[in-house]
C-alpha positions as CSV (number, residue, x, y, z in Angstrom):
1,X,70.6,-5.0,20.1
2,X,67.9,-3.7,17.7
3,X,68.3,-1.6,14.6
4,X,67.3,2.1,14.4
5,X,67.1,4.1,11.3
6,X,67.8,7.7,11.7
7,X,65.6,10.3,9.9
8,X,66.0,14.2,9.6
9,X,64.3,16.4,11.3
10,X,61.8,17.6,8.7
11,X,60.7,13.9,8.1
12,X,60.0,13.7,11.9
13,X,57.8,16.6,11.7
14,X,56.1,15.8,8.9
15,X,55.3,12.5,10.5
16,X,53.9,14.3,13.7
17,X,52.0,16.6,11.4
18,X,50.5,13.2,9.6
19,X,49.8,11.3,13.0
20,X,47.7,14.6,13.8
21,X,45.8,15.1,11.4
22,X,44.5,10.9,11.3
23,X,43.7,11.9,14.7
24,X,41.2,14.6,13.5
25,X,39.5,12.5,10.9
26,X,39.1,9.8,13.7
27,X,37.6,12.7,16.0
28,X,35.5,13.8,13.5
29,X,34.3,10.5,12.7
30,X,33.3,9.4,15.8
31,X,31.8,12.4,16.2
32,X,29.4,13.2,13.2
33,X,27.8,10.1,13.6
34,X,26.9,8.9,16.8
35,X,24.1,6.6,18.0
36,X,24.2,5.0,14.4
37,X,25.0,1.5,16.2
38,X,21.0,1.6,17.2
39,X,20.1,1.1,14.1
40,X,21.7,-2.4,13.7
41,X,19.3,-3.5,17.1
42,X,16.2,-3.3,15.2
43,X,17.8,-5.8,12.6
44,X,19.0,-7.8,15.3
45,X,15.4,-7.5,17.0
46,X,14.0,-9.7,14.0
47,X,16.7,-12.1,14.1
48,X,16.1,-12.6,18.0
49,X,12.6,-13.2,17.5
50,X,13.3,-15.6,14.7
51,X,15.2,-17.7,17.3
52,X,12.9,-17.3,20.0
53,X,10.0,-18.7,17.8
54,X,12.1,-22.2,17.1
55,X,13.1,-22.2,20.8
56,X,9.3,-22.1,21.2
57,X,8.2,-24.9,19.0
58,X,10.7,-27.1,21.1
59,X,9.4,-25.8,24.4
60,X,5.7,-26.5,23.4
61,X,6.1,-29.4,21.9
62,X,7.7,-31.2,25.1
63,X,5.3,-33.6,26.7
64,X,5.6,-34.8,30.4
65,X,3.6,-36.0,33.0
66,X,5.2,-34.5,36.0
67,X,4.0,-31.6,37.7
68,X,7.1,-30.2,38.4
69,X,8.2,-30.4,34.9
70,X,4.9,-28.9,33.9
71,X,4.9,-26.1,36.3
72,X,7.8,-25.2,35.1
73,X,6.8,-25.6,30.9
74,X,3.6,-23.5,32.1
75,X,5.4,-20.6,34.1
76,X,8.0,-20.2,31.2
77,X,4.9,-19.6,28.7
78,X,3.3,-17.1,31.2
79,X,6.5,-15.1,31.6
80,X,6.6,-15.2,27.5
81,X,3.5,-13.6,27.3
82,X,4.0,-11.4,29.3
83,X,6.9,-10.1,27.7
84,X,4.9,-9.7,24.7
85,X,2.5,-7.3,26.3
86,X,5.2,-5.2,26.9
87,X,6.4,-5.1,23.2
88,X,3.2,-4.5,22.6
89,X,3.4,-1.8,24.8
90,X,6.4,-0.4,23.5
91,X,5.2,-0.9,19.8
92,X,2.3,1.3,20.8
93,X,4.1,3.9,22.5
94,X,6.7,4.0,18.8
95,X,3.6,4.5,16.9
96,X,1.9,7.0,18.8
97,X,5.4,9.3,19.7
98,X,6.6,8.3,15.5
99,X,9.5,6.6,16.7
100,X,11.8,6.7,14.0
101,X,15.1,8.1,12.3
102,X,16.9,9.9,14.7
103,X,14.0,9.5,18.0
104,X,15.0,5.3,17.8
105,X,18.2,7.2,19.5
106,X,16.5,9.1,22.0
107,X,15.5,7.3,25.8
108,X,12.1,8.4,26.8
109,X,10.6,5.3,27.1
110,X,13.3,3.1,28.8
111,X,13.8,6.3,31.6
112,X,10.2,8.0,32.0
113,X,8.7,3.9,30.9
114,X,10.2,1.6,32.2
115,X,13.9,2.8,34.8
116,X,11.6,5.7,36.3
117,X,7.8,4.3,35.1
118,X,5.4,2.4,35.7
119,X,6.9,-0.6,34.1
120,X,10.0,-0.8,36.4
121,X,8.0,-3.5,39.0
122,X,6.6,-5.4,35.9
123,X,9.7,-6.1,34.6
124,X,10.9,-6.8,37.6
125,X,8.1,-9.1,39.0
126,X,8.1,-10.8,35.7
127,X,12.2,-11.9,35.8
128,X,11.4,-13.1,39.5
129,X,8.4,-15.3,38.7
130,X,10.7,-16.8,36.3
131,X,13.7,-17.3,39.1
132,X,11.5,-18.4,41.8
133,X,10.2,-21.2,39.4
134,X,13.4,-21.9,37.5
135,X,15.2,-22.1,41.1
136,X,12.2,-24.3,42.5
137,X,12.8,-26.9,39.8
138,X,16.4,-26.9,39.1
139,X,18.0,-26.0,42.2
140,X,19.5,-23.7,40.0
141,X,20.5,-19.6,40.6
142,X,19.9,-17.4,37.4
143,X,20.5,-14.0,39.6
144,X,23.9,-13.2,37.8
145,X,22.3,-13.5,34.2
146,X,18.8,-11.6,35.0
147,X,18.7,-9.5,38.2
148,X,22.1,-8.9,39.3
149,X,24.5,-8.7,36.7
150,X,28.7,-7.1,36.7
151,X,29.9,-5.4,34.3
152,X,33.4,-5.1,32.7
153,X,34.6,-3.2,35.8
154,X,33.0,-5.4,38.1
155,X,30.7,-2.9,39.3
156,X,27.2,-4.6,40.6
157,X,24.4,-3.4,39.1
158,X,20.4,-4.7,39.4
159,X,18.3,-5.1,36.5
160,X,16.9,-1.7,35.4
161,X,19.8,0.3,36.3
162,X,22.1,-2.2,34.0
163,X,19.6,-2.8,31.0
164,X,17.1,0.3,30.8
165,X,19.7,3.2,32.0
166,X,19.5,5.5,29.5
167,X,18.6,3.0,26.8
168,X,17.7,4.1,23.2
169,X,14.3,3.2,22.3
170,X,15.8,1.1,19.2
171,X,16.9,-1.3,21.8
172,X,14.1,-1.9,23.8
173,X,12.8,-4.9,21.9
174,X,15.4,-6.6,21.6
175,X,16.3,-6.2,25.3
176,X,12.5,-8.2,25.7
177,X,13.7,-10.8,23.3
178,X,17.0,-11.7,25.4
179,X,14.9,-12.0,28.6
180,X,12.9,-14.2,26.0
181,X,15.8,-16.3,24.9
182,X,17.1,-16.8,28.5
183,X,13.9,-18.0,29.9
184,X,13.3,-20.3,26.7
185,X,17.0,-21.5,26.4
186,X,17.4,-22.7,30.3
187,X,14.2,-24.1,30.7
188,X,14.9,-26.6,27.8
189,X,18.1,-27.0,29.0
190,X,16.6,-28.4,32.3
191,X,13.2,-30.3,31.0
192,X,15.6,-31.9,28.1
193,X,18.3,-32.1,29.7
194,X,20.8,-31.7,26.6
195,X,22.0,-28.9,24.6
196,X,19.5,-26.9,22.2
197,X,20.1,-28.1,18.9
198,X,17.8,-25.7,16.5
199,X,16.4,-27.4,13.6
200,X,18.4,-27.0,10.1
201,X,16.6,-25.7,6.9
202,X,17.6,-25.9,3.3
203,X,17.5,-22.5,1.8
204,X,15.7,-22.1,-1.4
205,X,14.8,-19.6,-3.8
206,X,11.4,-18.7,-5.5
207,X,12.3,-20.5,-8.6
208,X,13.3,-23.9,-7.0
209,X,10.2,-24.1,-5.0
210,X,7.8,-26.3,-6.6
211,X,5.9,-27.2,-4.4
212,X,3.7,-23.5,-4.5
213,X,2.4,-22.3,-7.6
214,X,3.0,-19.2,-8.9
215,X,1.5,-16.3,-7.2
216,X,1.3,-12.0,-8.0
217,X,4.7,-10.6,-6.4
218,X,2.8,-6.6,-7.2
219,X,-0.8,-6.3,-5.3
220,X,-2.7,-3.0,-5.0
221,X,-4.1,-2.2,-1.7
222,X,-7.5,-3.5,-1.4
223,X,-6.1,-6.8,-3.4
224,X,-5.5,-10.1,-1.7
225,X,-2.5,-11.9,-1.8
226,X,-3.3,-16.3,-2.7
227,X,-0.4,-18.7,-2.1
228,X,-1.5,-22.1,-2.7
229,X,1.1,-24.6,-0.9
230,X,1.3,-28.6,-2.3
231,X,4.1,-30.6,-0.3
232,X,5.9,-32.8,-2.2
233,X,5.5,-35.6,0.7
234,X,2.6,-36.3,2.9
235,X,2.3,-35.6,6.4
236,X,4.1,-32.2,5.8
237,X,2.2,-29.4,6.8
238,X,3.6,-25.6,5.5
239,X,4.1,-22.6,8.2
240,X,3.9,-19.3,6.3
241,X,5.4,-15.7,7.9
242,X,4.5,-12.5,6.2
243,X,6.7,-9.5,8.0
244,X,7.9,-12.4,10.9
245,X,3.9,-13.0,11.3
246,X,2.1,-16.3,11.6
247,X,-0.2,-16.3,8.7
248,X,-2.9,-19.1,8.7
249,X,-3.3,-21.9,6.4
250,X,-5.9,-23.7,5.3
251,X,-6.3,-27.3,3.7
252,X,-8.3,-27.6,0.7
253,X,-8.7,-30.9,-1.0
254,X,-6.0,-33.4,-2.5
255,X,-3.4,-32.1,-0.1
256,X,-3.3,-28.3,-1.1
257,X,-2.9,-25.7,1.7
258,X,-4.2,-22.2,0.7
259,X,-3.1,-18.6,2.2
260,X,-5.6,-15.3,1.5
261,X,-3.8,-12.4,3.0
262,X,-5.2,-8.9,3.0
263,X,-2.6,-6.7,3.4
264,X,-3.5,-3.6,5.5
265,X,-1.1,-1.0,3.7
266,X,1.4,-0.2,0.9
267,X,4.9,-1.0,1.1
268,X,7.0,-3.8,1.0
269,X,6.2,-7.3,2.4
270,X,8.7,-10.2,3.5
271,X,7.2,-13.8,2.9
272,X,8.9,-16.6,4.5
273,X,7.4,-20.4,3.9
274,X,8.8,-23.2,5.6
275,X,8.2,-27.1,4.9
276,X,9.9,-29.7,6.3
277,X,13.6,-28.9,6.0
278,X,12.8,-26.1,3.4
279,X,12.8,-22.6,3.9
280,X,11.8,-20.3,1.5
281,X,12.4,-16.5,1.2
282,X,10.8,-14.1,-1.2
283,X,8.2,-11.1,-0.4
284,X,5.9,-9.4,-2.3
285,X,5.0,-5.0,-3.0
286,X,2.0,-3.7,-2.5
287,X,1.1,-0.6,-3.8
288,X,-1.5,2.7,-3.1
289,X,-4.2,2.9,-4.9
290,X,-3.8,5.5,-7.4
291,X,-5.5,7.3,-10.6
292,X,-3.1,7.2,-12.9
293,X,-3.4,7.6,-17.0
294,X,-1.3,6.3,-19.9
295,X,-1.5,9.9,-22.1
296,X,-0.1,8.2,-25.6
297,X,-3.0,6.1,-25.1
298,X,-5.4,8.9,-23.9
299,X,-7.7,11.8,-25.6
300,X,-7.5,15.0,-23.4
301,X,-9.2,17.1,-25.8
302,X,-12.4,17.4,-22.8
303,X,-15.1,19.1,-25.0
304,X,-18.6,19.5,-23.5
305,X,-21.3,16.7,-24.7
306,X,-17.9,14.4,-26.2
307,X,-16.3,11.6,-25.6
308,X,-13.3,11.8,-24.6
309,X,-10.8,9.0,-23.4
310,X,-8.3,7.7,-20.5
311,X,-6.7,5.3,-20.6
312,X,-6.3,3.9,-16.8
313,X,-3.0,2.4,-16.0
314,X,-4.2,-0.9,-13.9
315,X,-1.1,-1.7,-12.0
316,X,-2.5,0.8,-9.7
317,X,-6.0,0.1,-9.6
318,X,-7.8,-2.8,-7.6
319,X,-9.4,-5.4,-9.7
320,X,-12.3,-5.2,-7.9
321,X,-14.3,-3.0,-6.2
322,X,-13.6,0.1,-8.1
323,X,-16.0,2.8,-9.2
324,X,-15.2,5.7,-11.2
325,X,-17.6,9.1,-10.8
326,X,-18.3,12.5,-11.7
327,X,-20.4,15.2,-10.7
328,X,-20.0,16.9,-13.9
329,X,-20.0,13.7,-16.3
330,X,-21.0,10.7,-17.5
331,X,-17.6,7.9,-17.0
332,X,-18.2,4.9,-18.4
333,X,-15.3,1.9,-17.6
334,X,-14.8,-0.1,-20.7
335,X,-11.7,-2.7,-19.4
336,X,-8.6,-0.5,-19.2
337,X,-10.5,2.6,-21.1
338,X,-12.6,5.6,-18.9
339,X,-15.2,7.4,-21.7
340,X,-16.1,10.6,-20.1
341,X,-18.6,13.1,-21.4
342,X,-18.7,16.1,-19.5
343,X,-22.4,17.8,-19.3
344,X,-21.0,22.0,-18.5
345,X,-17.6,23.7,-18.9
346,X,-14.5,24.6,-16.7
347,X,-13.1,22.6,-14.1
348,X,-14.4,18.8,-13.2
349,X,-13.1,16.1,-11.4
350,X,-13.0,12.3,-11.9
351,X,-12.9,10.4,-8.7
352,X,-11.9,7.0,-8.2
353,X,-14.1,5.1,-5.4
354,X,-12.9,1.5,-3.7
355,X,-15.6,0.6,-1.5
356,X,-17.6,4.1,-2.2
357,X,-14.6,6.1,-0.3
358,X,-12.5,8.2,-2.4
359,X,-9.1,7.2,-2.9
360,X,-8.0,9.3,-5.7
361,X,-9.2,11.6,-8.4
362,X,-8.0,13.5,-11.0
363,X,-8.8,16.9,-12.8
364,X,-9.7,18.3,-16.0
365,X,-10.8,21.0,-18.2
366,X,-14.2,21.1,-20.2
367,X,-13.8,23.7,-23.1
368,X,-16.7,24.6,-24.9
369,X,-17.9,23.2,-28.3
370,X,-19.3,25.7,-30.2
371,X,-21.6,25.7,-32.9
372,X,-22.7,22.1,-32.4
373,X,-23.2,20.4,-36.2
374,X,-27.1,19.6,-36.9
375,X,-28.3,17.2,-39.5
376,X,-31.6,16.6,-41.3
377,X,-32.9,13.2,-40.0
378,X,-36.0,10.8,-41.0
379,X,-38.1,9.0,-38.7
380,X,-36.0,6.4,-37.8
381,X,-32.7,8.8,-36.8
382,X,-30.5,8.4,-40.1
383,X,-29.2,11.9,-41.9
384,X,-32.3,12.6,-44.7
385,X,-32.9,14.6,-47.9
386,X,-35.1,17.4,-47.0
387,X,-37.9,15.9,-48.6
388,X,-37.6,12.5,-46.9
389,X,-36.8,14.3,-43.2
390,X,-39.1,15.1,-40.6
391,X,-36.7,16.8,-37.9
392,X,-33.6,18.6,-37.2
393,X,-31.5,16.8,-34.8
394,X,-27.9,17.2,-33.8
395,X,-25.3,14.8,-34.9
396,X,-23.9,14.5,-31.3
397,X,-26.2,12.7,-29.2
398,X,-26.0,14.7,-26.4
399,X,-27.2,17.9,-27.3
400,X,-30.8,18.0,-28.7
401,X,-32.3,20.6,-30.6
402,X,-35.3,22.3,-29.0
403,X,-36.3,25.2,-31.8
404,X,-35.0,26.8,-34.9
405,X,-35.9,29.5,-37.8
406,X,-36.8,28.3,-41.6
407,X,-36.0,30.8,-44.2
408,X,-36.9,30.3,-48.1
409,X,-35.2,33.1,-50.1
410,X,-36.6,32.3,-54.1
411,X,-34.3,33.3,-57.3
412,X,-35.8,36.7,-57.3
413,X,-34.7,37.2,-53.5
414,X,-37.8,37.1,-51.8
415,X,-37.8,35.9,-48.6
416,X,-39.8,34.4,-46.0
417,X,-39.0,33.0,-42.9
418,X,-41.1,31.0,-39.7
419,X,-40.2,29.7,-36.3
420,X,-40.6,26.4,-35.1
421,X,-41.0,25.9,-31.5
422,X,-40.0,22.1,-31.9
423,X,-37.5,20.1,-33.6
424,X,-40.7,19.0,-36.3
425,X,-40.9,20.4,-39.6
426,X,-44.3,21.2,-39.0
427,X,-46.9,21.4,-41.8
428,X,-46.3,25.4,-42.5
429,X,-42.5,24.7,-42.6
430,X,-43.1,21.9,-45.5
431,X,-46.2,24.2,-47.3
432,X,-43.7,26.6,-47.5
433,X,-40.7,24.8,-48.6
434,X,-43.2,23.1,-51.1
435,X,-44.0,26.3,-52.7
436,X,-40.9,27.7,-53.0
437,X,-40.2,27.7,-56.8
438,X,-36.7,25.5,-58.0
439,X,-33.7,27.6,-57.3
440,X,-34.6,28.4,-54.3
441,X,-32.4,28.5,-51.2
442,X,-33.9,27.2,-47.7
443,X,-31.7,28.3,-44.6
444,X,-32.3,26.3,-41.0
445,X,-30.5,28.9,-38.5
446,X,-31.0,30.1,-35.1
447,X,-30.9,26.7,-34.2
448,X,-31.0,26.3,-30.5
449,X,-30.1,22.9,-28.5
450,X,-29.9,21.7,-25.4
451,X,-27.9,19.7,-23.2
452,X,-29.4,16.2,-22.3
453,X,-27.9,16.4,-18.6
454,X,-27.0,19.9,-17.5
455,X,-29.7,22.1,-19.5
456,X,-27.5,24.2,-21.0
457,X,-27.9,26.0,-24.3
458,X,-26.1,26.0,-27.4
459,X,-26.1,27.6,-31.2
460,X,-26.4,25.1,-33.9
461,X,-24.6,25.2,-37.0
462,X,-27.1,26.5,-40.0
463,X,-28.2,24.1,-42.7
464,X,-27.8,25.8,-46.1
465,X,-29.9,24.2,-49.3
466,X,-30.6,24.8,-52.8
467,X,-34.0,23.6,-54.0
């Protein structure tokens, strides 16, 4: 007779009260969450196809000489491909409808698709081309695992009511890959006769992989990814996956198998490289474009006619094919280094080209300079005594002057002044200076220059000398 321990009454309902309240938390559990299994169908998707790739190899690699074993082999590979026209399908229909987050719940294209669509007699006539050939061969009935299947309460069901009723789109692929893996499993079961056994791989990383050299794990988009592949024996050819896809490999001399792979957008990329009984896994990122500027190494001070500096950041930039331009400026790439002279003030943009389109660009401000500085200069460009010079001439490039005033005030404070329409000390303005007794003072002012590129007109600082 078995023990019982008796409790007061309070205890007991404190208990109950316990026991209810687990309840809720379990109610509320279940329900603030629900669907969230989908999401493990997409991993389990990739891992299908994994296996149905190896189960593959082994059905393509089986050689025979009998029809029946070939028609067989040959009807197997149809059905195949024809499943993966209706991934394809599906894929389409995901990227067109942005199947993702919470819509991989939803069942639009299993009920409207496939259950209720226009796909219902494909899938159908594809799963009995497979049975009528399977059957043909083996003598064999694959009805209860395809096209007439029971369920845990025994209830009969055919093939689109039981698989595609009310199916979230995140399953739909991996339902294809199951009709995959039965077709491929039982039709090497039959043409072997023996169990599958799946190849065995030694799993490596990145560092004990010798036998490819070191390649860029962080591209920019536009860049190409190069994996060069040397086995370590010969005979060995490499297979090479990037996102689950067969990539193709070339042979270059002494034994060296080569990959270029463009990738056709950012993000992140799985790499998967498999030779003999070694399987490596690594991946690679792959980044956007983008104008993007180190400012401790940069001069933002944007004045019209100067230089000023950015410095790019080039872990964002293609290393080749890149252009940068301005409407409003002159941008000169020097390595890592943009020198930018803008021509007019206010607002201007620096674009940054790959292929002439425009993938990013930035914006800045021109202010404007001022009174630019002007220098006497001599014939051949350098800063001058006024005896020795022949011109005035800014000391920024850039701007260029185009005419200025001479004034010659003597000791007494007499004055005279003259206008040049050039840049020349002309004859009058050198008589005059010439005459001018010592003590003198000679003023250059009203200096006007010039922009080389946009025209436009600025004041020149005066020049101010004693004689």
């Amino acid at each position: 007779m078995g023990s019982t321990i008796q409790i007061t009454h309070s205890k007991n309902l404190s208990f109950k009260k316990l026991s209810f309240l687990y309840l809720v938390f379990i109610l509320f559990l279940f329900f603030s969450s629900p669907g969230q299994y989908v999401i493990h169908y997409t991993k389990l998707a990739t891992t299908q196809t994994e296996l149905n790739e190896r189960l593959l190899t082994k059905l393509k690699s089986f050689k025979s000489e009998i029809p029946q074993e070939l028609d067989l082999k040959n009807t197997t590979l149809e059905c195949l491909n024809d499943l993966n026209k209706l991934e394809t399908e599906y894929a389409t229909y995901a990227e067109k409808n942005l199947v993702k987050g919470d819509k991989i719940k939803e069942n639009n294209f299993a009920e409207k698709t496939v259950r209720r669509g226009p796909l219902s007699a494909t899938v159908q006539g594809i799963l009995n081309k497979y049975l009528s050939s399977f059957a043909k061969f083996s003598k064999k009935d694959l009805s209860s695992d395809l096209v007439s299947l029971i369920d845990f309460s025994q209830n009969n069901f055919k093939t689109i009511e039981f698989f595609f009723k009310e199916t979230p789109n995140g399953v739909v692929k991996s339902l294809f890959e199951h009709f995959k893996t039965v077709f491929l499993y039982n039709s090497l079961v039959e043409l072997t006769h023996q169990n599958i056994d799946l190849p065995k791989f030694e799993l490596i990383t990145i560092n004990d992989a010798n036998f490819i050299e070191k390649f860029r794990r962080s591209l920019v988009l536009g860049e190409t990814l190069v994996l060069s592949i040397k086995p370590d024996k010969t005979g060995l050819i490499p297979t090479v996956k990037i996102n689950g896809n067969l990539v193709e490999v070339k042979q270059t001399s002494n034994s060296i198998y080569s990959i270029n792979y463009n990738p056709s957008k950012p993000g992140n990329y799985s790499l998967e490289v498999i030779l003999g009984e070694k399987r490596l896994l690594s991946g690679f990122n792959v980044l956007k474009p983008e104008f993007r500027f180190i400012m401790e190494r940069s001069n933002l001070d944007v004045i019209v006619g100067s230089k000023c500096i950015l410095s790019v950041d080039s872990q964002y930039i293609p290393s080749k094919g890149v252009t940068f331009v301005s409407s409003k400026a002159s941008v000169v790439r020097i390595k890592n280094a943009l020198y930018i002279t803008p021509s007019e003030s206010g607002v201007f943009e620096i674009q940054m080209k790959i292929d002439n389109e425009v993938v990013d660009k930035v914006i800045l401000y021109a202010r404007d300079p001022g009174a630019i500085e002007v220098g006497l200069m001599d014939i051949s460009g350098q800063l001058a005594s006024l005896d020795k010079a022949n011109r005035l001439e800014s000391t920024n490039t850039f701007w260029q002057v185009v005419n200025f005033q001479m004034t010659v005030v003597d000791p007494l404070g007499n004055k005279q002044t003259m206008k040049s329409a050039t840049r020349y000390l002309r004859n009058e303005l050198r008589d005059l200076e010439a005459k001018a007794p010592a003590g003198s003072t000679v003023i250059f002012d009203n200096i006007k220059l010039v922009g080389q590129q946009s025209g436009s007109a600025k004041i020149g600082q005066p020049i101010i000398l004693v004689k």
